[in-house]
N, C-alpha and C positions, 0 to 999 in steps of 0.2 A: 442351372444345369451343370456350369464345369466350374470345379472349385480346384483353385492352383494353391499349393505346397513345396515349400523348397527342402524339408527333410520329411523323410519318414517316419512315422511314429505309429510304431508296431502296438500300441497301447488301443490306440484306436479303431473302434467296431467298424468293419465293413462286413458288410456281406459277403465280398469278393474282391479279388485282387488280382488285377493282369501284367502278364511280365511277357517280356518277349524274348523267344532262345536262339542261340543262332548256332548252324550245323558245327562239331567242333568245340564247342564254348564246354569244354568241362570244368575250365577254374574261372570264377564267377570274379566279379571285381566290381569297383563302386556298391550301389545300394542293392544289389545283389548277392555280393557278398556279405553285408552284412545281416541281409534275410537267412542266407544261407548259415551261417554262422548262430543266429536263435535256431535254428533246427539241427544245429549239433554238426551240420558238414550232411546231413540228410536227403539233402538237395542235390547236392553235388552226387550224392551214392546213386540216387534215380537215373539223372541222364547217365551215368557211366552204364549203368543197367540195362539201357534203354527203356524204362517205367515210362520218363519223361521224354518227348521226342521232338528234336530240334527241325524234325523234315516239314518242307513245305504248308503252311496252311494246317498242320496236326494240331489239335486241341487236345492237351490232358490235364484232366482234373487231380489236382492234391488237397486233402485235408487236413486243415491246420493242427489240429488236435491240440488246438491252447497253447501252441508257439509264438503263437500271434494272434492280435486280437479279430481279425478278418476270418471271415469261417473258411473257405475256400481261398484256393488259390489257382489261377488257368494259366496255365501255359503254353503260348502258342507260338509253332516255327514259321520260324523266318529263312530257313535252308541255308545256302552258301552267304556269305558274306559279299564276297566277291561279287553275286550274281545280283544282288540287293538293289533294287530304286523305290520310288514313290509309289509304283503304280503296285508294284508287288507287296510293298507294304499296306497301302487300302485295300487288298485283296485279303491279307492275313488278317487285318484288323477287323474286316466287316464280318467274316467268319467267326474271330472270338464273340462280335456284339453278338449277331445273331443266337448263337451258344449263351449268352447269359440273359439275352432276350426269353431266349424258350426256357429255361433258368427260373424264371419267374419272378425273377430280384427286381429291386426298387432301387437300388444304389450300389456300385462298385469303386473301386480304385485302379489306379494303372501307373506307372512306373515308365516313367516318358523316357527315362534316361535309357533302359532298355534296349526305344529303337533306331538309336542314334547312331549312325554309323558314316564314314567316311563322304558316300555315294548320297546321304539322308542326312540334312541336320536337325537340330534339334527343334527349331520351327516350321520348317516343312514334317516332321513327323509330328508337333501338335495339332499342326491345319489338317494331316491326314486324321487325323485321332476323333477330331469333331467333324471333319467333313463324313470320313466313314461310319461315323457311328449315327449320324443321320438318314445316309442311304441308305444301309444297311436293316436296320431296324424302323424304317416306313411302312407302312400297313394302309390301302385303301380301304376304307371298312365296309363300302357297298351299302347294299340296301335291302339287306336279308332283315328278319327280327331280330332285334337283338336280345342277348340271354340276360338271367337277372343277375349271373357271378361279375363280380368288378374287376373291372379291368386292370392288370397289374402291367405296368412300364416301367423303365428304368427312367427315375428321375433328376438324382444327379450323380455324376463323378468326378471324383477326387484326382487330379494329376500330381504325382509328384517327380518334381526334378530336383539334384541336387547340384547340377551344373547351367543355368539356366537363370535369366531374372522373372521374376512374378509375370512382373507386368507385360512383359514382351509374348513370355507364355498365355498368358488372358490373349492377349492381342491378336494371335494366330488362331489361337482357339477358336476367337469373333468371326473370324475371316472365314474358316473353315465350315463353321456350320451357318455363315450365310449361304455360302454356295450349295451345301448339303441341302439347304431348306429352301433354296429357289428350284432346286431341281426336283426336288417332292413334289415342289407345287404347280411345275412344268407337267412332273408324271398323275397328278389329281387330275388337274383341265384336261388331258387325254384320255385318262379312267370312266370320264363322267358320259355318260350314255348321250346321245344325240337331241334327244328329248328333255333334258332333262341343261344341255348345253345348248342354246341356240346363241344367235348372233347377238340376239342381247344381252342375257346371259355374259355372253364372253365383252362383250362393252361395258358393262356391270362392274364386273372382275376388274377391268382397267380401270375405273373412274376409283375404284377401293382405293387400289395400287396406287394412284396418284393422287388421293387423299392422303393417305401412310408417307410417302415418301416427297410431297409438294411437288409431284413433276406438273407438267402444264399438261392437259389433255382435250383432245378435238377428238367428239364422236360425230360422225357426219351422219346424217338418216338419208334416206331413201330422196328424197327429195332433193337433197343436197348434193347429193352424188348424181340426180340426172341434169342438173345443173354447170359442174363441172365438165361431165359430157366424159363418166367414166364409164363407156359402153360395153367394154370388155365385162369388167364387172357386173354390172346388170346386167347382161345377157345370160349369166350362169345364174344369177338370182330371178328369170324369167319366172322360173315353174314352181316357185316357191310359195308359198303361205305366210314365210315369215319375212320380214322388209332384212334388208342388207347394214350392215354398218364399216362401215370405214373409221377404226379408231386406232386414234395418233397419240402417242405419250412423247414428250421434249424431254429431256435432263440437259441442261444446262450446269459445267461442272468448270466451264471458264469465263472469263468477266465479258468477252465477245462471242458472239456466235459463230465462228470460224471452227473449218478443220471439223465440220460433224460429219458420223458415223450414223449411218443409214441402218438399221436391221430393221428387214421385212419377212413376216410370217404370214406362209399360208392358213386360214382361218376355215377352211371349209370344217363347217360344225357334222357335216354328215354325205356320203356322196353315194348316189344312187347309180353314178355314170351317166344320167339322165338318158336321152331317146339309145346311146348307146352304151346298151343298160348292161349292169355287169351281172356276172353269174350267180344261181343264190350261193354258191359258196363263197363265191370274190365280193358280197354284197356284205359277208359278216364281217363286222372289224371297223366299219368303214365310219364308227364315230372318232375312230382316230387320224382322221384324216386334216383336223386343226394342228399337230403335232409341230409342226412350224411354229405356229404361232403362241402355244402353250412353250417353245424354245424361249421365243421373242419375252415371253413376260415373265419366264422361269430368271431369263437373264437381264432384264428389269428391275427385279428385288431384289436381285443381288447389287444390282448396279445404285440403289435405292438405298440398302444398307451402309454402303462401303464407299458409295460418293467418289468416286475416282474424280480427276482434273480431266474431266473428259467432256467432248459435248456429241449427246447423242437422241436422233430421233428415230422413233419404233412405229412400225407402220404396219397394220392387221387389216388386212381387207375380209371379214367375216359374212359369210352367206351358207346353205348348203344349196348343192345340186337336187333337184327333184326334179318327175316328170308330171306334167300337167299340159291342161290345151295351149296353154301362154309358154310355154317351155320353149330355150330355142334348140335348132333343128341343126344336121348337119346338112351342108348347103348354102346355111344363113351366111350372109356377111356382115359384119357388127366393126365400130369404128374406135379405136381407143381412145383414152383422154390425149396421148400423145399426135392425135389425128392421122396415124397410123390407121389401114382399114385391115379386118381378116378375116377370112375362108376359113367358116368351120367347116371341121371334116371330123369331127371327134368330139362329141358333147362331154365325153369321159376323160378328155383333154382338158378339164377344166381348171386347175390349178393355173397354168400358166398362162392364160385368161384372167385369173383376178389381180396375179402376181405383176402382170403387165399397168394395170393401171396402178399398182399399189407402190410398182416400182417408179413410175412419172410421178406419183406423187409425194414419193419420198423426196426425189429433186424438187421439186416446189417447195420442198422447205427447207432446201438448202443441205440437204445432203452430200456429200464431195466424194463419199465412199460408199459402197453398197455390200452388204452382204444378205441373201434375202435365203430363208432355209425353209423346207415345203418336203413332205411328206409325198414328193410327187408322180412316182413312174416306178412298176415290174421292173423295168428293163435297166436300173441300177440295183437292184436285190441279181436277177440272173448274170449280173459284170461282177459285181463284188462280192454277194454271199448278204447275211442280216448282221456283220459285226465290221462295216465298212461304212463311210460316210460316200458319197459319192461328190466332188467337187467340179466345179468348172470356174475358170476365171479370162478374163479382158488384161489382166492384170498380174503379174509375176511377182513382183515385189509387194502388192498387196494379199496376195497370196499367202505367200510365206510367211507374215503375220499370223494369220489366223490360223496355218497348217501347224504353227511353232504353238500355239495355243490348245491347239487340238491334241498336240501329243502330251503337253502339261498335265490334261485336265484328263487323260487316259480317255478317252472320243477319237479312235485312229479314221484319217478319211484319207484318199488317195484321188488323185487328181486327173479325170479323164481330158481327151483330147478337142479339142475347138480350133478347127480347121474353116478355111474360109468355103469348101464345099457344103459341109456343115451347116452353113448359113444360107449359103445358096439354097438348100432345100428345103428349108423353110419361109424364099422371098421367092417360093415356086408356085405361082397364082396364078389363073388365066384373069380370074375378076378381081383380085385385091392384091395389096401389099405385103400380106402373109397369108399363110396355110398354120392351123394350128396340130396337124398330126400329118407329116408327112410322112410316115409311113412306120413299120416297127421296127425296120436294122436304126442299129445305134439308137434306141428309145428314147433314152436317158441323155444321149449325146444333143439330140437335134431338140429335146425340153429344153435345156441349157439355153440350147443355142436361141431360141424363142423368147427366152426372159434377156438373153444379152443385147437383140433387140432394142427392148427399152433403156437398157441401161446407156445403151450407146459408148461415147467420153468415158461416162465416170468409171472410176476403177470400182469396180463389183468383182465379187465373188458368188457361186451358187453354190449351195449344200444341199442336196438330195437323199433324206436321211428315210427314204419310206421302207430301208432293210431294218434301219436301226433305231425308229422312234420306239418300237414295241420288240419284246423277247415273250417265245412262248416257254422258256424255263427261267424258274428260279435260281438267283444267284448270286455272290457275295456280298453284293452292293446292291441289292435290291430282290422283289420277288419277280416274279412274272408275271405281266403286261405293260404298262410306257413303262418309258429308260428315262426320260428329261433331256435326250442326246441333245446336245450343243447346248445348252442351258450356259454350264458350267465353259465352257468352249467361246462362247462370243464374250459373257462376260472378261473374261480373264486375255481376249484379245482387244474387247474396250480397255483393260484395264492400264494395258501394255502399250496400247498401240503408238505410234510414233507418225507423224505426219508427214507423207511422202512430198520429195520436193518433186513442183510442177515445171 
């Protein structure tokens, strides 16, 4: 796919050729200038011009006309200098793929040296180069007919850098389109219709995953899990057809088992709301409601690829919500594996029901940290908007981890409040231990506060991504519907993360 060069050799046929311009840049320098220079100073006459345009995210097309052996050449701005980072750079980048994507080309080149700049070096702009040109140029292909013309992709690119070692460039490269391609594959497992994704299905998909990568993996059936006495659980998988599965993937990344990292995904393959049944317009969409746990195994493969010195286990409690005679009711009281009991009062509360037992069972195998992400509540889309993560924590310091993560990997999330009233109204029962919907002020607030619950002790974090697991527009880094949100985000806070003293 990425084939690294440390000169340029204008002799050689490309298809295309990307460079990157930055606002200002009228005297070209490095391998730039010497492009410029086979076009006679050509180059330089366009931007003075403005033909070529250094603003933001602008794509403009030049024709080599036998200057160079590359037929094309794209030019895409990068605007101020000054105003330049990572994230702004995967924005410009994914723009030019997309552009040579619809192009129709099989093969380009690109000119790393380009987007190197102060704020940007040169291997955080390779990892961007491969991570965006992954996301960027993803395609769900669905399940229309498909036509008999062949499908044309862009199959490899050439980097070249002339300040830069080979290897280090490969190296970044690697890194970058792991993360690119676990997060595709975070945004497939949410694409994939309900029918078509059931609980086995997605236990399936794990057992691959830790085929591919040797993780250790526990799917528990139906059977097993009433055994353990995860009643939360079963009780949202009452009204179903399909049995439930609880599946667990290990990585083991140090020679002890110590110091592991809990990530738990909500798994619901499909949610009806059950007896409190959602609207048919709130009923559409609602195969993306695994989007947690399609996070959990996006950042799985990656962590599978890249092998961090890390020890982490992955915890999917996967059912959907249906209605049927055996359905439970709000009313019922149901008992968790933690021998917690709860007062349902929201069948449509279901998330944080299966998350409760998936999060007691993360500490049964020794988890010490928790960060558990679920697709789960309105009422963090109406706090924050659909480009916001919603967070909750026990934990300050663990926090900050994964908030520092969040912004690396461009996933902004912003941290609501957990208050010990908060809590109070969800340990507000006349028959039980908890209520699992007390009520809808602060929606998102008092879910939180229900999964903290379980967590009790251990430092947990919550991520409540249900504005930003899906977008209904196309956009740099992908088209329109899943995003892979936190994919890239937990990976890269496994990969970081540091072990808080006790």
């Amino acid at each position: 796919m990425f084939t690294v060069n440390n000169e340029m050799d204008y002799s050689t046929d490309h298809e295309g050729l990307i460079i990157g311009l930055f606002d200002k840049q009228e005297k070209f320098s490095g391998s730039l200038k010497k492009l410029d220079e086979r076009f006679e100073g050509q180059l330089t006459e366009l931007v003075k011009a403005g033909d070529v345009s250094a603003k933001f995210k602008n794509i403009s097309k030049v024709h080599s006309f036998g200057k160079i052996a590359a037929k094309r050449i794209w030019f895409v701005g990068l605007g101020k200098e000054k105003d330049f980072n990572f994230e702004k750079l995967s924005e410009a980048l994914g723009k030019v793929f997309k552009t040579v994507k619809a192009s129709k080309l099989q093969e380009t080149a690109i000119l790393l040296d380009t987007f190197i700049t102060e704020s940007v070096n040169g291997l955080e702009a390779a990892h961007a180069i491969s991570e965006s040109f992954a996301l960027a140029t993803y395609h769900f292909k669905g399940y229309k007919q498909k036509s008999n013309e062949p499908e044309k992709k862009i199959e490899n690119i050439t980097v070249y850098s002339e300040s830069l070692d080979k290897e280090d460039i490969q190296a970044s490269l690697t890194v970058g389109l792991a993360f690119g391609n676990g997060t595709n594959s975070a945004r497939t497992l949410v694409n994939i219709p309900g029918n078509l994704l059931t609980a086995k299905d997605m236990a399936d998909y794990a057992q691959q995953l830790a085929g591919k990568y040797d993780f250790e993996v526990e799917i528990l059936d139906k059977e097993e899990i009433e055994k353990l006495g995860m009643g939360a659980f079963l009780a949202v998988n009452q009204g179903s057809t399909e049995p439930p599965k609880m599946i667990v993937l290990k990585y083991q990344g140090k020679e002890q088992w110590e110091d592991v990292i809990g990530l738990v995904g909500k798994g619901i393959t499909f949610d009806t709301g059950g007896y409190s049944i959602k609207t048919k317009a709130g009923i559409v969409g609602m195969k993306t409601d695994m989007g947690g746990a399609a996070a959990v195994l996006g950042a799985m493969e990656i962590i599978g690829e890249l092998k961090p010195e890390q020890n982490v286990v992955a915890v999917i409690p996967s059912t959907d919500n249906m209605i049927s005679g055996n359905a439970f009711k709000p009313d019922d009281v149901i008992t968790s594996m933690s021998g917690k009991t709860i007062e349902v009062l929201n069948t449509d509360a279901e998330g944080r029901l299966v998350l409760a037992d998936a999060v007691t069972y993360a500490k049964h195998h020794g988890a010490e940290y928790l960060v558990d992400v679920a697709t789960l509540t309105g009422g963090v889309i109406t706090a924050l908007g659909v480009h916001t993560t919603g967070a909750m924590t026990n934990h300050e310091t663990l926090y900050e981890q994964v908030l520092e993560a969040s912004m690396e990997a461009g996933e902004p999330m912003w941290q609501l409040p957990l208050f010990e009233k908060d809590k109070e109204r969800v340990r507000n029962s006349k028959v039980a231990d908890l209520n699992n919907s007390p009520g809808s002020e602060g929606h998102a607030i008092v879910a939180g506060a229900f999964i903290g619950e379980f967590a009790e002790g251990t430092p947990w974090v919550h991520l409540d991504i249900a504005g930003t697991a899906t977008t209904s527009k196309e956009h740099d880094l992908g088209p329109a519907g899943a995003t892979g949100v936190m994919s890239r985000t937990l990976a890269l806070f496994v990969e970081r993360f540091e072990p808080i003293k006790k």
